[in-house]
C-alpha positions in Angstrom: 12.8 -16.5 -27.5 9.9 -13.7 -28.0 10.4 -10.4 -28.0 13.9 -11.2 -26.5 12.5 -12.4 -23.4 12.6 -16.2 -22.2 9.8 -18.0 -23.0 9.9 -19.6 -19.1 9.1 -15.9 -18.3 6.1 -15.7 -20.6 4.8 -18.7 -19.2 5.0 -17.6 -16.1 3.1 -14.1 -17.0 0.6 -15.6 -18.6 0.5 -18.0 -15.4 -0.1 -15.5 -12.8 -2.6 -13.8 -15.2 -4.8 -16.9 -14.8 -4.2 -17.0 -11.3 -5.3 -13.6 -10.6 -8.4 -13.8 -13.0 -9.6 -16.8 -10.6 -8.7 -15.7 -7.3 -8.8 -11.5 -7.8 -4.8 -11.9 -5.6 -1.9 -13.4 -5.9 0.2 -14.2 -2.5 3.5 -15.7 -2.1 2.8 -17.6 1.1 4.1 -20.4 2.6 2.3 -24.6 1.2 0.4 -23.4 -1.7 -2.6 -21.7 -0.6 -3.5 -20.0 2.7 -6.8 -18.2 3.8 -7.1 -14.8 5.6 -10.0 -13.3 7.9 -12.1 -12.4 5.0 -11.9 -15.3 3.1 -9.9 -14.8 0.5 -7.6 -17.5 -0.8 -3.8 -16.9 -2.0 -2.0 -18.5 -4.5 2.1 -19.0 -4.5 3.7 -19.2 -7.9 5.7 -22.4 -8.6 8.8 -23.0 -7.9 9.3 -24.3 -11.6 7.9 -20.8 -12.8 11.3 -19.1 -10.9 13.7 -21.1 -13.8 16.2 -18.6 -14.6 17.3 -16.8 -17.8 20.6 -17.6 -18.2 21.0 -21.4 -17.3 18.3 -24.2 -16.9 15.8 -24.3 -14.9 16.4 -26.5 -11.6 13.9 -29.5 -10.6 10.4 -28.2 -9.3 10.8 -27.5 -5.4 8.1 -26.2 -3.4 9.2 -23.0 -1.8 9.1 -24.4 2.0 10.6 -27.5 0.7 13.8 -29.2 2.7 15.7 -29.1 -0.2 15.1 -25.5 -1.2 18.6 -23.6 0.1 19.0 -19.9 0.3 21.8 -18.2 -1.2 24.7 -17.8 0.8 26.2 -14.5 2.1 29.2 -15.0 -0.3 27.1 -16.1 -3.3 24.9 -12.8 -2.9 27.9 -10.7 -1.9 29.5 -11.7 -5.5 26.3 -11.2 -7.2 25.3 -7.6 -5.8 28.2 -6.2 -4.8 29.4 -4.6 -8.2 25.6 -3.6 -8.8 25.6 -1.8 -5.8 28.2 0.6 -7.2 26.1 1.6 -10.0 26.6 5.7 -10.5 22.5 5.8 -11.0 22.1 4.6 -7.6 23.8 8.2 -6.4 25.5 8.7 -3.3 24.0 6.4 -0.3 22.4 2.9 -1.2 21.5 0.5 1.6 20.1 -2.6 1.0 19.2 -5.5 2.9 18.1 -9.2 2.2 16.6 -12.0 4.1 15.6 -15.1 4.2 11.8 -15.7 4.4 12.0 -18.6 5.5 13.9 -17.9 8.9 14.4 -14.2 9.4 18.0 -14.9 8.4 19.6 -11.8 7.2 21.6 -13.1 4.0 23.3 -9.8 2.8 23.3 -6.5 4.6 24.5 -2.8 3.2 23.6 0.0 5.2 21.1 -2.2 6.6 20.8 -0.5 9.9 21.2 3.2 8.4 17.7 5.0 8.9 17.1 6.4 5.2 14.8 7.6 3.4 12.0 5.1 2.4 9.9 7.1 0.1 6.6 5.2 -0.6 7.8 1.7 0.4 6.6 3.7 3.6 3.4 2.6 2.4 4.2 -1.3 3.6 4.6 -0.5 7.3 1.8 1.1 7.1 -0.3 -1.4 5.8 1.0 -3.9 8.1 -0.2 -1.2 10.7 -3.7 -1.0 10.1 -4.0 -4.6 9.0 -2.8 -5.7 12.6 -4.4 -2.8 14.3 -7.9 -3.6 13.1 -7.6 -7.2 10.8 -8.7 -7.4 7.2 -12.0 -8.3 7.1 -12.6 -4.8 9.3 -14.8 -1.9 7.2 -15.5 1.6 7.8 -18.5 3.4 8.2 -19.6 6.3 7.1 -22.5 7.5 9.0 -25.7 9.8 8.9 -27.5 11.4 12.1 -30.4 14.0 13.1 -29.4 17.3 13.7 -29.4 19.3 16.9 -32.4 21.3 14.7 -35.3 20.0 12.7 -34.6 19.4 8.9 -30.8 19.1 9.9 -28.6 16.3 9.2 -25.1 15.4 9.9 -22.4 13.5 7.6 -20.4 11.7 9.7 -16.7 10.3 8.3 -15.2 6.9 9.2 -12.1 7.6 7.7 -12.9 5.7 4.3 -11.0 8.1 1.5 -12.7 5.3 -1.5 -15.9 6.6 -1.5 -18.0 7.2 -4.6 -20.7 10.0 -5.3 -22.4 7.5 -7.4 -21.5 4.6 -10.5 -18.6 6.3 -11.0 -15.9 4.8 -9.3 -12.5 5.8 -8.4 -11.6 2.8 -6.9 -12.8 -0.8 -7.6 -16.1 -1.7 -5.2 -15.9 1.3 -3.5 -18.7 2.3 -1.3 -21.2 4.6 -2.9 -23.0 7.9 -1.7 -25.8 8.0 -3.6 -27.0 4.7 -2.1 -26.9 6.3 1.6 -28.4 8.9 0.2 -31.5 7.0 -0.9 -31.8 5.7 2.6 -31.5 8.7 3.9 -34.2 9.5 2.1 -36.1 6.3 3.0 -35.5 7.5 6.7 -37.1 11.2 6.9 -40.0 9.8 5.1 -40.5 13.0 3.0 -39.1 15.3 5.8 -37.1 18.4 4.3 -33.6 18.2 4.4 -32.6 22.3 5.7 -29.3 22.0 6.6 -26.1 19.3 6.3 -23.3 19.4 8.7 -20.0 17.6 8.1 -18.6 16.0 10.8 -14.6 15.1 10.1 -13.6 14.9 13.6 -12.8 11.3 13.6 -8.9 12.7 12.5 -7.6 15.8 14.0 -4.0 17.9 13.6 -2.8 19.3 10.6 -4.1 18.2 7.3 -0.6 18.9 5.9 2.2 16.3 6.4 5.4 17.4 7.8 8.3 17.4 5.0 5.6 17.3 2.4 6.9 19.4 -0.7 5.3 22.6 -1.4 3.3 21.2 -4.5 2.0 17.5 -2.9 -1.8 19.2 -3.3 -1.5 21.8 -5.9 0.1 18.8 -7.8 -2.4 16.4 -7.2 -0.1 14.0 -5.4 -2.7 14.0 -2.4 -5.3 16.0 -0.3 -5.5 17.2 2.9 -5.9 14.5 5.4 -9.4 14.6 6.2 -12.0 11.6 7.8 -14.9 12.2 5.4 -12.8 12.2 2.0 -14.4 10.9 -1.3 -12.6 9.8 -4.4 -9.2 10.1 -3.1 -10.3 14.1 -2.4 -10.1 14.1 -6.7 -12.4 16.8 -8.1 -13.8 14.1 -10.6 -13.8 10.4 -10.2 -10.6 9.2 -12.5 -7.9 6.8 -10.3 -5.2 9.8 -12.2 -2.9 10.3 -9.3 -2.6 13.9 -10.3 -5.7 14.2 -10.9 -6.8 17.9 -9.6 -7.8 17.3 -6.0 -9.8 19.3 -3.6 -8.4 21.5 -0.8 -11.9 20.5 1.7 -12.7 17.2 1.2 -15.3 17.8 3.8 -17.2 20.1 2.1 -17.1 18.9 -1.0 -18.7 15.5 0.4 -20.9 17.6 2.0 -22.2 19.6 -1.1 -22.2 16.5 -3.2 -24.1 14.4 -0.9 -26.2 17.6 -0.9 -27.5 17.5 -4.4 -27.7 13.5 -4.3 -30.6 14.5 -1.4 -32.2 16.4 -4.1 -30.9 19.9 -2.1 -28.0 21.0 -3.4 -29.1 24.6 -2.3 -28.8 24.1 1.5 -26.0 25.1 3.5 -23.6 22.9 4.0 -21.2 23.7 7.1 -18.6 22.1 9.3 -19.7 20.9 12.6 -20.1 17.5 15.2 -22.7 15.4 15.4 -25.5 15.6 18.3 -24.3 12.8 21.5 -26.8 10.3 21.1 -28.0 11.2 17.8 -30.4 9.4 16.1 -28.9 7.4 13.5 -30.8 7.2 9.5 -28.4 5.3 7.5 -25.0 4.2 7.5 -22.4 3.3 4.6 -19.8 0.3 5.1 -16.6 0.5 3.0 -14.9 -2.6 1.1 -12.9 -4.8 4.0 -9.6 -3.1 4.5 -8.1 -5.6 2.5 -9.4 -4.3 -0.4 -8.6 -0.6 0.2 -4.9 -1.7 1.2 -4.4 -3.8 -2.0 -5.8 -0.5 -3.4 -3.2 1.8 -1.7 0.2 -0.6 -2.3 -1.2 -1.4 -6.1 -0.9 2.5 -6.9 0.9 4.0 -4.2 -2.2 5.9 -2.9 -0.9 8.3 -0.6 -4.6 9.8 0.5 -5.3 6.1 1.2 -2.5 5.6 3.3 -2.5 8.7 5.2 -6.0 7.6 6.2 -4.9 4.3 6.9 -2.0 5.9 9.4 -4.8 8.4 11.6 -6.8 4.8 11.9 -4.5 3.1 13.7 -4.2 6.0 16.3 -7.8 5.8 16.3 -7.9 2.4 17.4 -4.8 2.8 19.9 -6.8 5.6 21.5 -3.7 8.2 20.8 -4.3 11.8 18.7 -5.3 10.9 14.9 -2.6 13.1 14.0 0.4 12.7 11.8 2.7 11.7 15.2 -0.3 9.8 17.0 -0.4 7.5 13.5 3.3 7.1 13.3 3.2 6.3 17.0 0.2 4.1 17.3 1.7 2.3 14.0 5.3 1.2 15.9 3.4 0.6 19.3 1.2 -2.1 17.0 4.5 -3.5 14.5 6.0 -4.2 18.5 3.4 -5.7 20.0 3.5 -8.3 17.2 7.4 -9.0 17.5 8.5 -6.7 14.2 12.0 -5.7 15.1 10.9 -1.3 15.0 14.8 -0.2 15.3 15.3 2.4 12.9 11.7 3.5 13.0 11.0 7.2 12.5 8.1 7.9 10.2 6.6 11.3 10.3 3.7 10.3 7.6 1.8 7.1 6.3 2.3 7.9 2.5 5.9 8.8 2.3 5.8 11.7 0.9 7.8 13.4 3.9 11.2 14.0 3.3 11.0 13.7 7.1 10.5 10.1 7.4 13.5 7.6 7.9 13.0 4.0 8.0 15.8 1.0 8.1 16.0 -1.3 5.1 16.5 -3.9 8.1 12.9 -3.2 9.3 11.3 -3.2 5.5 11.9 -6.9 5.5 11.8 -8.1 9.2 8.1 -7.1 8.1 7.7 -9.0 4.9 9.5 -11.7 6.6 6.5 -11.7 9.0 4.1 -11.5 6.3 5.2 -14.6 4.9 5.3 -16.2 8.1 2.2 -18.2 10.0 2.3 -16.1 12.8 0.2 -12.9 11.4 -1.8 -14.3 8.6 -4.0 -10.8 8.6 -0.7 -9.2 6.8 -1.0 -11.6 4.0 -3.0 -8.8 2.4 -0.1 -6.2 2.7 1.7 -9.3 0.0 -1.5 -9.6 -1.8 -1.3 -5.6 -2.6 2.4 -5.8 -3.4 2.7 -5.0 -7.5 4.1 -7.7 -9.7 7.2 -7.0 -11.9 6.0 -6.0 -15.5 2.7 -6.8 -14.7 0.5 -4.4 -12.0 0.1 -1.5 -10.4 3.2 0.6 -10.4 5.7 -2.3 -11.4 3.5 -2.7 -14.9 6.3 -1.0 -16.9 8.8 -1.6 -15.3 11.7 -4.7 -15.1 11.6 -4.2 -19.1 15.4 -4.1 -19.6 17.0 -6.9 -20.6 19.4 -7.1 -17.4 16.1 -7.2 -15.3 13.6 -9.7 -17.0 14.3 -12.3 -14.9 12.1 -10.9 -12.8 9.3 -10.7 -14.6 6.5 -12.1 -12.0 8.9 -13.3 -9.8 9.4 -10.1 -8.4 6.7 -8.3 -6.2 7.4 -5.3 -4.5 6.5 -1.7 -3.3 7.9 1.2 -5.3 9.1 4.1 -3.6 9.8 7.8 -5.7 10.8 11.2 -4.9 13.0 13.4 -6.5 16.5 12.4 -5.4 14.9 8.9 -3.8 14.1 6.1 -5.7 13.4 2.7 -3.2 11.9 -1.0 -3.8 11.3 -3.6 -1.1 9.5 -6.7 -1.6 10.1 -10.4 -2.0 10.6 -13.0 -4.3 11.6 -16.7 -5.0 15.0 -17.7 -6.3 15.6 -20.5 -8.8 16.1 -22.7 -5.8 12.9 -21.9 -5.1 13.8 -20.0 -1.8 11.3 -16.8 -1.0 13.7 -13.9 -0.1 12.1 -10.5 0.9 14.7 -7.7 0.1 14.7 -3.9 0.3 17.0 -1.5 -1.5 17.0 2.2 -0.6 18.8 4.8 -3.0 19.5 8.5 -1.2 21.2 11.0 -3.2 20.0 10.0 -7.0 21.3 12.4 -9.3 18.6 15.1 -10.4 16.8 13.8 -13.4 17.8 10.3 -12.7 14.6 8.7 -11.7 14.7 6.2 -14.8 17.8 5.1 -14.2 17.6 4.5 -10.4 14.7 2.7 -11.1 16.6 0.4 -13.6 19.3 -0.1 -11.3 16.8 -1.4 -8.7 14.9 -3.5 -10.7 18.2 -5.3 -11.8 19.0 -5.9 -8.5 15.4 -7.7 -8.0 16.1 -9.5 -10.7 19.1 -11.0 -9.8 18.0 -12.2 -6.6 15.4 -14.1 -8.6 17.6 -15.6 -11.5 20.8 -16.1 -9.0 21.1 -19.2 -7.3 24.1 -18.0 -5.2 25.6 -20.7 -3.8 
């Protein structure tokens, strides 16, 4: 033992440490490795890696091997059953689990009972935009003559990463100064007189519905806006209440401004000329990339971008409805059971929004499936028990290290909400996706709902179930 953890665990950390050095992701998916649009390869941890804490670890089995059984509805019943009870939950708890494998539904609570999701919202998004526009797709930010000499217009694409210059906010992201510098290239000394913004790309209120009165004066996001730099922070830090700006627009705008060399022209809101002529353009990271960014860090300005480009692409309002439409119209058309679907937001900050733990993991289930492999980045982004993202402290308790990189899953927090969906691999080496959705936490019990969760995790992992 170290540090009172098993030392099958600490290899196993140290295991997908390596991996993810080498490969920059780490996917449970189906025979070892898979590749996606953009070329990236995923690797599945070992079966052998999945030993559990309290008994020895089974032969090595491949997860899609023959002799790899899922639990059975008894064995999980037994095992969750008296978890399920726990007072830090609070009042409503629904939880389902599947097999990856099949689509089987091994143990249902509440399954079907729309709920607040919180921000394991953030997955069906993800699985929107990824099957909306694939993941080797990148945005553009654009620059265009003016209706007026010396005028120029900043066209957003919808890409909230962007950087003012070496300064990132989020790895690779795609930088300002650059276009600048070719906008510079492209006037050939020509005065710069006058910058328009042009945000119409997403439309509607800026505000989500059933967003809490302090989601921007907190820092928690900005207003929803298609030409957004830094995540709409007022300084380039990935602090997630960080102090953020209330026109992302303009601030671009003025920023870009003074990367031109004049930061004293006017900078207004406005559309760009039809037929414009075009001086430069910006391409984001692929989507992958800026997805794995908003599920690592539950990055609500990311996915409320993410939600308006879906309706962009189904050709319905960019709005907060015309996302949340245009995102079940897509998760249909690819087979994803959408009962219980009722999102008002991408990000999951609505109190508004009520999802079925059913559909959280009839989606992972497709993920790990063969027949979408563009959502394997939605499992690449997921964060890994006690490792990334917003899972890096967590699963520290004693009654949840078994799932110690085992477990990877999408956290999900508001006050009175606490939520974790995700998928792992039992010590039969099964893959099981899971969600588990706590309404009704008791105020000031965040901690402990969170522990509660993460146990449950766990024992899916360490629980054979038989």
């Amino acid at each position: 033992m170290q540090n009172g953890r098993h030392p099958v665990l600490w290899l196993t950390l140290c295991w997908v440490l390596a991996a993810v050095l080498i490969t920059d992701l780490l996917w449970f998916v189906r025979g070892g490795a898979s590749e996606v649009d953009d070329g990236r390869v995923g690797v599945l941890i070992p079966a052998v890696a999945a030993g559990p804490v309290f008994t020895d670890p089974p032969a090595v089995l491949s997860p899609d091997d023959d002799s790899a059984e899922p639990p059975t509805e008894a064995g999980l019943t037994a095992a969750l059953t008296s978890l399920l009870t726990d007072r830090r939950l609070g009042t409503s708890v629904a939880v389902s689990v599947r097999d990856a494998e099949n689509g089987t539904t091994l143990f249902s609570r509440n399954a079907d009972t729309p709920v607040t999701p919180a921000s394991t919202t953030k997955t069906v998004t993800a699985a929107g935009v990824l099957l909306a526009y694939g993941p080797s797709h990148r945005l553009t930010t654009r620059v265009v003559q003016g209706s007026t000499p010396g005028e120029i217009v900043l066209v957003g694409g919808g890409d909230p990463t962007l950087a003012f210059d070496e300064r990132h906010s989020y790895p690779g992201a795609a930088r300002l100064d650059t276009l600048a510098g070719s906008v510079r290239t492209a006037l050939k000394g020509a005065q710069v007189t006058r910058i328009v913004v042009d945000s119409s790309l997403f439309t509607g209120d800026p505000i989500g519905p059933g967003w809490d009165s302090d989601i921007v004066s907190g820092g928690y996001s900005a207003p929803v806006n298609a030409l957004t730099a830094n995540g709409g922070r007022v300084q380039p830090t990935p602090d997630h209440e960080a102090p953020r700006t209330s026109t992302p627009d303009l601030f671009v705008g003025q920023r870009f401004a003074a990367l031109l060399g004049a930061g004293s022209v006017e900078v207004v809101r406005g559309t760009a000329p039809e037929g414009a002529q075009q001086l430069a353009e910006l391409k984001s990271p692929p989507l992958s990339h800026v997805v794995d960014a908003m599920l690592t860090e539950s990055d609500n300005v990311i996915a409320e971008s993410m939600l308006r480009l879906v309706a962009v692409k189904k050709g319905l309002p960019a709005t907060f409805a015309g996302g949340a439409q245009a995102v079940q119209a897509v998760l249909f058309e690819a087979g994803i059971d959408t009962a219980g679907f009722g999102l008002r937001d991408g990000s999951g900050l609505s109190r508004l929004n009520r999802l079925t733990p059913n559909l959280l993991t009839s989606l992972l289930t497709a993920a790990v499936g063969k027949d979408h492999p563009q959502l394997r980045t939605l499992l690449a982004g997921l964060p890994v028990a006690s490792y990334s993202g917003t899972l890096a402290d967590r699963f520290e308790g004693a009654s949840a290290t078994a799932g110690v990189g085992l477990v990877r899953a999408k956290t999900g927090t508001l006050s009175g909400v606490s939520s974790l969906s995700g998928l792992t691999v039992t010590v039969e080496g099964r893959i099981l996706t899971f969600a588990a959705v706590a309404n009704g936490v008791p105020n000031g019990g965040t901690q402990g709902a969170q522990d509660a969760l993460d146990q449950i995790a766990a024992t899916l992992a360490r629980c054979g179930c038989r």
